[in-house]
C-alpha positions as CSV (number, residue, x, y, z in Angstrom):
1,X,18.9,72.4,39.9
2,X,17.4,72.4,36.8
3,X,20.3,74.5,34.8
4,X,23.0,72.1,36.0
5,X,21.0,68.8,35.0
6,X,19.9,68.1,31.4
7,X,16.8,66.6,32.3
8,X,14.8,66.1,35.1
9,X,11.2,64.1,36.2
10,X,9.1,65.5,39.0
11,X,9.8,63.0,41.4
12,X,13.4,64.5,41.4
13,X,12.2,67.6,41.8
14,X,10.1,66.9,44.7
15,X,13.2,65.2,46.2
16,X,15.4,68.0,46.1
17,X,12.5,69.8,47.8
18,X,11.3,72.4,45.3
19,X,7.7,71.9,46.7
20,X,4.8,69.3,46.6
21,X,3.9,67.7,43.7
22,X,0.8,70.4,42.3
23,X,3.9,72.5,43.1
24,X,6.6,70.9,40.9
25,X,4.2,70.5,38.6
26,X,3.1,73.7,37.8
27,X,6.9,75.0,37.9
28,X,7.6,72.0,34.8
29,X,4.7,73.3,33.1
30,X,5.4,77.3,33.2
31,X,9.2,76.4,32.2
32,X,8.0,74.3,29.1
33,X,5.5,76.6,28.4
34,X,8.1,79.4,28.6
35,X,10.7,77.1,26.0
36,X,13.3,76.3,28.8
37,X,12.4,72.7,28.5
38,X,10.9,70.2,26.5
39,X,8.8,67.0,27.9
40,X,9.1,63.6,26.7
41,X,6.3,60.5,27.8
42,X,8.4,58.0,29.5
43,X,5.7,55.0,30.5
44,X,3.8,56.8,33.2
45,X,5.6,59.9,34.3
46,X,7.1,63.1,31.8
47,X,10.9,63.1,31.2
48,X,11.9,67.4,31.1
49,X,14.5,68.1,28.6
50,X,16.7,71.0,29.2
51,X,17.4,71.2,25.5
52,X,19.8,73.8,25.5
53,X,21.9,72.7,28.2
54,X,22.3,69.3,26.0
55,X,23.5,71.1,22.9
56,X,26.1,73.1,24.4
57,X,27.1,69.7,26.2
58,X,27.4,68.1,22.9
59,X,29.5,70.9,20.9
């Protein structure tokens, strides 16, 4: 799910049933952690960028 969207929030995650929330949330982390994604603070909840997925989109 996460290499055919450009960005993604836990909830969605959660909805597509990729595990509970400590779950989905640990999975976000590793992936930032790891440079697949970036997070942006959107009021209350992260916003996960999948930076390199948007700049082949916008070639």
């Amino acid at each position: 799910m996460l290499f055919r969207l450009r960005n993604t929030k836990r909830q969605y995650s959660i909805d597509k049933g990729l595990g509970k929330l400590k779950t989905v949330c640990n999975y976000l982390r590793n992936l930032k952690k790891e440079d697949f994604l970036k997070s942006v603070k959107v009021i209350r909840d992260k916003l996960y960028l999948n930076y390199r997925l948007m700049a082949i989109l916008e070639k």
